[in-house]
C-alpha positions in Angstrom: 72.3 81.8 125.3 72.9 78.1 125.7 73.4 76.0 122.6 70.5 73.0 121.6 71.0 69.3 121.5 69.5 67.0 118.4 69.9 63.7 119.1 69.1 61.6 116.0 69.1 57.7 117.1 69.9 55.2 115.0 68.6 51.6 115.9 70.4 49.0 115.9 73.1 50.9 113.8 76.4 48.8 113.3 79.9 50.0 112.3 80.2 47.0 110.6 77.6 48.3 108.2 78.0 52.0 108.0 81.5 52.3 107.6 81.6 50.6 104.5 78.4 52.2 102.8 80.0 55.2 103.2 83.2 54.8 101.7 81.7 53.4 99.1 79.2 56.7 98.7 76.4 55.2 99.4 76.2 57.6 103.1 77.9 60.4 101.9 76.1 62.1 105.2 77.4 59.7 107.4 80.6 60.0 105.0 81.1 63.9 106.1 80.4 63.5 109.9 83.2 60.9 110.3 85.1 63.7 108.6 83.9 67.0 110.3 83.2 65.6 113.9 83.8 63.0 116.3 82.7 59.0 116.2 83.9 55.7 118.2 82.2 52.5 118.8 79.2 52.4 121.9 79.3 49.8 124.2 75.5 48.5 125.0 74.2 47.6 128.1 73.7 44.1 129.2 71.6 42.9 128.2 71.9 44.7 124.7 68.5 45.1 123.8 66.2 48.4 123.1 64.4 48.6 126.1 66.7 48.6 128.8 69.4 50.5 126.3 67.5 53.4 125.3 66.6 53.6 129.2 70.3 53.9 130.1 70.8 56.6 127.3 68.3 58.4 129.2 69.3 57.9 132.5 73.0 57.1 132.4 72.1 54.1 134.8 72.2 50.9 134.0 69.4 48.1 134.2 69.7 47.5 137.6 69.0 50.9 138.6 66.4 51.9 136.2 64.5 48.8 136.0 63.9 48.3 132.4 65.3 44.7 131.7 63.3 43.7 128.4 60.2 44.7 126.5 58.3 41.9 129.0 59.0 42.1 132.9 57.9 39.5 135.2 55.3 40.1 137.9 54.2 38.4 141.2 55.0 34.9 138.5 57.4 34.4 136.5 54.4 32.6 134.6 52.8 36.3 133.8 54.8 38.6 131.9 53.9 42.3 131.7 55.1 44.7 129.0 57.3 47.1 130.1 56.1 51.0 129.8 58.0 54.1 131.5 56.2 53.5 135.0 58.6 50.6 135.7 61.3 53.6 135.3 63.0 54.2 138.8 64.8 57.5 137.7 64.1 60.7 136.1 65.3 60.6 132.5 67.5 63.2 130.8 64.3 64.9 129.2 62.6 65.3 132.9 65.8 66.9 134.0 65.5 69.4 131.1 62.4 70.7 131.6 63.4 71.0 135.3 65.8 73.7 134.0 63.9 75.7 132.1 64.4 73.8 128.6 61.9 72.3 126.3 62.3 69.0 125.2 60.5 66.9 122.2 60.6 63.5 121.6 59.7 61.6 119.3 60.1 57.9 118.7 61.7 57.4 122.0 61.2 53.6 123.4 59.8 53.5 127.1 58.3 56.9 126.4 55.2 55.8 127.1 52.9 57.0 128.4 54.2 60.7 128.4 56.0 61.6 132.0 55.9 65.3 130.6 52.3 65.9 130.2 52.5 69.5 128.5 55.3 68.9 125.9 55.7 67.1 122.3 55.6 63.6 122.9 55.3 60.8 120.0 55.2 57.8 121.8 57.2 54.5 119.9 56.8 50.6 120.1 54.9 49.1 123.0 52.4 52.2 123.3 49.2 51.0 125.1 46.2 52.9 123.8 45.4 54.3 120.4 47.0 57.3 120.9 50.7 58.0 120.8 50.7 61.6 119.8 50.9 64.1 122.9 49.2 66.4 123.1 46.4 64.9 120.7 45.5 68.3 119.2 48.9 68.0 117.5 47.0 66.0 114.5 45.1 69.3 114.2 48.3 71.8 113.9 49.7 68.8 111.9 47.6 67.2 109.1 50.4 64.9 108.6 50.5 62.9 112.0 47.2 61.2 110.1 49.3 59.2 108.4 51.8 58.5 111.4 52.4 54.5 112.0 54.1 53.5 114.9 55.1 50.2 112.8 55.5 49.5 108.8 53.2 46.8 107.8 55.1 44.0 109.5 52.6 41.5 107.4 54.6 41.7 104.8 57.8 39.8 106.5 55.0 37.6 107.7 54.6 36.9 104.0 58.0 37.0 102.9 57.7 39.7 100.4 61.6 41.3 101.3 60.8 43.8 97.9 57.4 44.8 99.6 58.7 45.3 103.1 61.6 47.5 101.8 59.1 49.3 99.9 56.6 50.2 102.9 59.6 51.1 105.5 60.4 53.5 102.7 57.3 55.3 102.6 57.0 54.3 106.5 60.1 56.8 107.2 58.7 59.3 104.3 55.8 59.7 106.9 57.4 60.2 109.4 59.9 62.7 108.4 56.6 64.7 106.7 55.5 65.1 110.2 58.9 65.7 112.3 60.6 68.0 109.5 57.2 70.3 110.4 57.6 70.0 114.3 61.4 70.5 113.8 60.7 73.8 112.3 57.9 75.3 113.6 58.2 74.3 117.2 60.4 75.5 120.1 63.0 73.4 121.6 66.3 73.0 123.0 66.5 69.3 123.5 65.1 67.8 120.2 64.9 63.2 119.9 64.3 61.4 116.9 64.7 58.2 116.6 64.8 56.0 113.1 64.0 52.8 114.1 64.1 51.7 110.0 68.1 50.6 110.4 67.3 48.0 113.1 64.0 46.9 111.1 65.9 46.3 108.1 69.0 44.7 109.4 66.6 42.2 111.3 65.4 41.0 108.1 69.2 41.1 106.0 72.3 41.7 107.9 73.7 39.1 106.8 73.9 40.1 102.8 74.7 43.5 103.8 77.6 42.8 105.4 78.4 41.6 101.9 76.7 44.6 100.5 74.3 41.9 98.6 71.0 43.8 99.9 69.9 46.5 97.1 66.9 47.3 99.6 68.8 47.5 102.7 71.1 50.1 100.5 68.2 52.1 99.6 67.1 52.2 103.4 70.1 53.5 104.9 70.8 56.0 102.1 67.1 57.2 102.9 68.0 57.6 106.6 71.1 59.3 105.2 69.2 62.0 103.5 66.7 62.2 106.3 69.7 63.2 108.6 71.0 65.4 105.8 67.9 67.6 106.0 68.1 67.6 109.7 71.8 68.9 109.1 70.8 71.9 106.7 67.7 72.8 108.6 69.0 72.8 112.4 69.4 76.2 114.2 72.7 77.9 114.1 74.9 76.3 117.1 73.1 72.9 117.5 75.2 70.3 118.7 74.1 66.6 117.0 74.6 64.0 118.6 74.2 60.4 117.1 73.8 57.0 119.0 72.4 53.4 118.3 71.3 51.4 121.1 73.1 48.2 120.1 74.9 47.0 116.9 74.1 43.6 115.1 75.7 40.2 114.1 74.8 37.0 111.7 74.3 34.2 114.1 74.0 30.4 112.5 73.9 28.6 115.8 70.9 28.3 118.1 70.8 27.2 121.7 68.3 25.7 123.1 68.5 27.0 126.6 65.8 25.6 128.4 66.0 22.1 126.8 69.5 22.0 128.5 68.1 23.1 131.7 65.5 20.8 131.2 68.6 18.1 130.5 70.1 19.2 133.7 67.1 18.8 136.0 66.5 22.7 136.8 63.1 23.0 134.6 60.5 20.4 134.1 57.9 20.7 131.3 54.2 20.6 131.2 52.4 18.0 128.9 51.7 20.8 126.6 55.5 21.1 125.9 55.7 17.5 125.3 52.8 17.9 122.7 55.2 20.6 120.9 57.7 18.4 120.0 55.7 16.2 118.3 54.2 19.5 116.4 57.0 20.1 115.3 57.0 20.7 111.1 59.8 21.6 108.2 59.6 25.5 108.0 58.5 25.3 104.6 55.4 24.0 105.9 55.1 26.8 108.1 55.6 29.0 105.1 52.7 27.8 103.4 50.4 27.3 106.1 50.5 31.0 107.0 50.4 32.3 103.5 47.6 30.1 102.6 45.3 29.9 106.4 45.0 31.3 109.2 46.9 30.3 111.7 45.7 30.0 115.6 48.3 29.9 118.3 46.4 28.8 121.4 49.1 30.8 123.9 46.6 31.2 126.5 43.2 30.8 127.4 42.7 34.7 128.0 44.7 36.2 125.5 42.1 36.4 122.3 39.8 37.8 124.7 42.1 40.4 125.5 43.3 41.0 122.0 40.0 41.9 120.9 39.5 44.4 123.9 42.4 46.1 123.6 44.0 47.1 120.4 47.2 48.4 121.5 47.5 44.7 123.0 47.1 43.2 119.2 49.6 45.3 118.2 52.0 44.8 120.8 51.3 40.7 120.2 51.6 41.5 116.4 55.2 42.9 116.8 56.2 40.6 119.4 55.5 37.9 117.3 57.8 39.0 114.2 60.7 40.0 116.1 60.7 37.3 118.9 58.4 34.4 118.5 58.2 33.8 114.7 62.0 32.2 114.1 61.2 29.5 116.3 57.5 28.6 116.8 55.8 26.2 114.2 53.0 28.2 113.4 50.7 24.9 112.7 50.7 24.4 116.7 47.7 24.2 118.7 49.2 23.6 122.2 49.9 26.0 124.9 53.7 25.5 125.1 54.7 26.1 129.0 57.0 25.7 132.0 55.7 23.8 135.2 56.7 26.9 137.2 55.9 25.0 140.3 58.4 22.3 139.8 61.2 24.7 138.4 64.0 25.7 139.5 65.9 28.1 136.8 64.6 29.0 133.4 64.7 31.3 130.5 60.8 32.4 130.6 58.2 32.5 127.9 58.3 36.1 126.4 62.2 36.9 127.6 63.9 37.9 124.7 67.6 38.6 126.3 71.1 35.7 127.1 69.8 35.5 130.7 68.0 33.1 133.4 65.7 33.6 136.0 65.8 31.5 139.3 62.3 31.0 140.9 62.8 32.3 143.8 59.9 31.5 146.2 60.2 35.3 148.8 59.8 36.8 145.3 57.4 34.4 142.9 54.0 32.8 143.1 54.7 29.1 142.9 58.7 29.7 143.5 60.8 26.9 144.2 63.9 28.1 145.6 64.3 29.7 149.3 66.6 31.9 149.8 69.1 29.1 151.7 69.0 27.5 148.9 69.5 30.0 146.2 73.4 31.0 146.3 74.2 27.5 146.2 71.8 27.0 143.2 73.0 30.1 141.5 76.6 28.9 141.3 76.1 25.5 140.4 74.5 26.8 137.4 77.1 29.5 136.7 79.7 26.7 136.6 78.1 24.4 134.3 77.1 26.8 132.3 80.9 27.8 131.6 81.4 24.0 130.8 78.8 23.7 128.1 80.3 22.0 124.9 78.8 21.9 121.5 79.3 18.4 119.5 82.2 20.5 117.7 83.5 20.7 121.1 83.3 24.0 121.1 82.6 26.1 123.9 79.1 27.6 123.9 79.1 30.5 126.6 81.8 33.2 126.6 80.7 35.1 129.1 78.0 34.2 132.1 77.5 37.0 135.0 75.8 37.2 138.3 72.9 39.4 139.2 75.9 41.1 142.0 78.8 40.8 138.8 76.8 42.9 136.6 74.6 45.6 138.6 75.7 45.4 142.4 73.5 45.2 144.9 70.9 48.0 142.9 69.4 45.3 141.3 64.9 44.9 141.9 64.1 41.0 143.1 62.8 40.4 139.7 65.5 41.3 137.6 67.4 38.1 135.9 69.6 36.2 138.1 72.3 35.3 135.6 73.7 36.9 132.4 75.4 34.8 129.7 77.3 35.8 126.3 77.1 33.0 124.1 80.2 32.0 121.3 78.4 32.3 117.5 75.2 31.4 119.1 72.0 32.7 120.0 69.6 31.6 122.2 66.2 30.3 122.1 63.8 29.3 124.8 60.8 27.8 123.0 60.9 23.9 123.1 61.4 23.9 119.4 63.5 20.8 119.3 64.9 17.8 121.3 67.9 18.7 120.9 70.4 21.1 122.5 71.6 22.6 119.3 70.4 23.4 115.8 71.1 25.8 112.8 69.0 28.8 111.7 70.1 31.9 109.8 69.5 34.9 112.9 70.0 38.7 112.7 69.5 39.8 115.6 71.7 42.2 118.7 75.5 42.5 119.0 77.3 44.8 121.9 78.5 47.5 120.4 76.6 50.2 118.9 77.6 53.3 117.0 78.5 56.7 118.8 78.9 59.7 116.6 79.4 64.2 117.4 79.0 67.3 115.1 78.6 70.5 116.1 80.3 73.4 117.6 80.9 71.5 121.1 82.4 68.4 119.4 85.8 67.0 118.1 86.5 66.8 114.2 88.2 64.3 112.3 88.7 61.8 115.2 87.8 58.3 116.9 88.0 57.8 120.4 87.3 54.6 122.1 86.1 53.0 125.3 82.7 55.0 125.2 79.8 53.3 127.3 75.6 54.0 126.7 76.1 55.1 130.2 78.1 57.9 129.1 75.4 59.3 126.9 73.1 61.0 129.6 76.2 62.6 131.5 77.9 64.1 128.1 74.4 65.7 127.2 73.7 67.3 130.5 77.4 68.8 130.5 77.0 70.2 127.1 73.4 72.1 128.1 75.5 73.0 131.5 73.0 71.2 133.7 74.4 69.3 136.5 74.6 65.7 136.3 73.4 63.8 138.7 75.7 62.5 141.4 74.3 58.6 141.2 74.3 58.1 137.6 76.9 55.3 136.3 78.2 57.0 133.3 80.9 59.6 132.8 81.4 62.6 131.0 84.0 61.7 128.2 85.9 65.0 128.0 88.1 63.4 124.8 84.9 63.8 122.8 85.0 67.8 122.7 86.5 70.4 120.9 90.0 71.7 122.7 87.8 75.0 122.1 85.1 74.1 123.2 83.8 74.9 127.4 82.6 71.5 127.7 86.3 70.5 127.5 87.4 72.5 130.5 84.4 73.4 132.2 84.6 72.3 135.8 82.2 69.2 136.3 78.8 70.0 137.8 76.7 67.3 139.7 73.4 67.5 141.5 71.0 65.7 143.3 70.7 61.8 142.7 67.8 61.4 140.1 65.9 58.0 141.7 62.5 58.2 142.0 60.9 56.9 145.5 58.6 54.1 145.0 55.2 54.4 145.2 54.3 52.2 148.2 51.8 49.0 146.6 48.4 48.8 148.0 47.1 45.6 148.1 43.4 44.7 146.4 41.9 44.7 149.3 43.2 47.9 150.9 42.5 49.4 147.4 38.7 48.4 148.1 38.4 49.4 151.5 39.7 52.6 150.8 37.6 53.0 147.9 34.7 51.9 149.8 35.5 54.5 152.7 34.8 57.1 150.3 31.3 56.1 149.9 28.7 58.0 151.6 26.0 55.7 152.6 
């Protein structure tokens, strides 16, 4: 009988963080794994964001091959952004390549789950879901009287607000609802390959990393010692001979810096303005105004003629636009603006786009982009001349700014899609900001936002005790969890299995290696509007 896999996530879970809440007994969950089993650092993916790091954990490929490069992908502009949803995955995910062999798998709280690619089995879709439903099959609400009260998202109006002690208070009861509803599907469902994911770590530690890396956060405490109890039930209640594994898709750091990327492409001649971004300079307020304005009004951001229309047409859109707003576009838009802030795409070269929330640039490449400026003579040229400057960029400290800045080719090969970003940049105590906030290149701002190295942690029968091991890629995750349920692994996937992570007892350590078929999905071929009418029109009987 082959053992199960649990796979508890932990967003945005840092090291930094948990290592020291548990020593000083405020995790004693967390305090007992790094005792019984196995842990190590977990190198991200770059970029080292949810979307496209959760995608690798499920793929063990990396952006290039899977596809998922941000919550927002670019389309036939990079002028029009579309949210990113599990069709834009090019591979077949760890929980597809279950059920091929005869397992059942439940997810829930998975990002890029959405909509289901298993259409009979336990699906609770997370951020980004499109629709009013996110609970597969829907007649779950009926076995389950609890889902009722399921929330994709705690009330996020309340950091809107700034009421910290309210916020803390509703992700409480936010993960009390969820773990009502799970702890009951744990238990009374089949399954061998079980996902839960709390996203509550990465919510909080957006709003206060920076006190609790000085353990100055009381709510932040009582967060993660919820979570810690939630995984402490999950613990006592799993079936005999469940292996857990625990992962976080990226860790977190207390930025002071900002860049402002596109005003120094702007500087350098690659990206022109619109009038409109002229007009948001001079919008420009104090953030205390802000602050009052949006508790006392309401606010209108003009960000497009058709978006309000859409908004009230599609609710899954508001909600989408409602997140997106707290977690990318609040720190830096004056909320008192009434201009539509853009990019004259048809005069630029190389910019960060409007909804792009990851270190990278996009050259607008005109075989791949409505309104693209660049041929394809021109583009390596191009490309380098901005790779160099960019590793030249100073600060008035004289500092320099980028650590780090990557080709396309440098990072993912030649398996990169046209549209993925051109160039990747790590930045030194920075981070980055495309809005045309500010004249200036460079400015100060309290930010908690994504670091590189997430947490990596293994209990169960299959796994090492007592030890840290190092050099352990997101990658890895998908090949170490189809080697423990002896499923081959597929021969194209970038990650390894990390045999140093198992028990000397245990198979996994010594089982020969199996691989199977590569796991990329062919391409649907794209049908243009007007073959899509003629073909609809050719089933018409006249």
């Amino acid at each position: 009988m082959k053992k199960k896999l649990l796979v508890l996530g932990l967003d945005g879970a840092d090291w930094k963080i948990l290592k020291p809440f548990a020593e000083k007994g405020y995790l004693p969950t967390i305090a007992r794994i790094l005792k019984e089993g196995v842990h190590g650092a977990l190198e991200s993916t770059i970029p080292s964001m949810t979307a496209p790091s959760w995608t690798t954990f499920v793929t063990g490929k990396h952006p290039g091959k899977h596809g998922l490069f941000d919550f927002l992908l670019p389309t036939d502009s990079l002028a029009h952004m579309k949210f990113a949803t599990s069709r834009d995955i090019r591979d077949k995910t760890i929980y597809e390549i279950v059920k091929e062999n005869g397992l059942t798998p439940i997810l829930i709280n998975l990002p890029g789950s959405w909509p289901p690619r298993l259409a009979d089995d336990i699906t609770i879709t997370s951020i980004l879901t499109q629709g009013d439903q996110w609970i597969y099959p829907a007649s779950l609400k009926k076995e389950f009287p609890e889902l009722t009260k399921y929330r994709l998202t705690p009330n996020e109006s309340l950091r809107l607000k700034e009421n910290e002690s309210g916020y803390i208070e509703d992700l409480l009861l936010h993960l009390d609802e969820w773990m009502a509803a799970t702890k009951r599907i744990f238990k009374e469902k089949p399954w061998d390959f079980f996902f839960f994911l709390f996203s509550h770590t990465d919510w909080v530690s957006h709003l206060c990393f920076d006190k609790m890396l000085t353990d100055n956060h009381e709510g932040a405490r009582r967060v993660f010692a919820k979570v810690d109890e939630s995984i402490a039930w999950f613990l006592e209640n799993k079936p005999t001979d469940t292996n857990v594994l625990f992962v976080s898709d990226h860790g977190f750091a207390a930025y002071h810096k900002i860049f402002y990327f596109n005003r120094w492409l702007e500087k350098e001649g690659y990206l022109t303005t619109n009038n409109q971004g002229d007009a948001h300079h001079g919008a420009v307020t104090r953030r205390a105004k802000e602050t009052d304005k949006i508790r006392n009004t309401k606010t209108r951001l003009n960000l497009g003629s058709g978006l309000f229309t859409a908004l009230s047409r599609f609710p899954w859109l508001e909600r989408a636009a409602k997140w997106s707003y707290h977690h990318i576009i609040k720190p830096y838009l004056p909320l008192d603006l009434k201009v539509n802030v853009g990019i004259d795409f048809s005069k630029t070269r190389v910019c960060f786009p409007k909804g792009a929330y990851i270190t990278n640039a996009y050259i607008n490449k005109d075989w791949v982009y409505q309104n693209g400026t660049v041929s394809r003579e021109q583009y390596p040229k191009l490309r380098a001349e901005v790779v160099e400057k960019m590793r030249n960029i100073h600060d008035p400290e004289g500092q320099p700014v980028v650590a780090r800045v990557f080709t396309r080719d440098e990072v993912y090969g030649q398996d990169a899609p046209e549209q993925a970003p051109d160039i990747f940049f790590e930045l030194n105590e920075y981070w980055l900001v495309g809005q045309f906030q500010s004249g200036n290149l460079f400015g100060k701002s309290l930010e908690n936002k994504h670091d590189k190295y997430g947490i990596f942690m293994g209990l169960g029968p299959d796994f090492a005790s007592d030890k840290e091991v190092v050099g352990l890629k997101m990658q890895d995750m998908t090949p170490n969890m189809l080697h423990l349920l002896d499923i081959p692994v597929p021969k194209d996937c970038d990650g390894k299995v990390n045999r140093e992570i198992f028990s000397d007892n245990s198979s996994a350590k010594h089982r020969e290696l199996s691989f199977g078929a590569s796991s990329k999905i062919q391409p649907q071929p794209k049908i243009s509007e007007k073959d899509a009418i003629k073909k609809a029109l050719g089933k018409i009987k006249f």
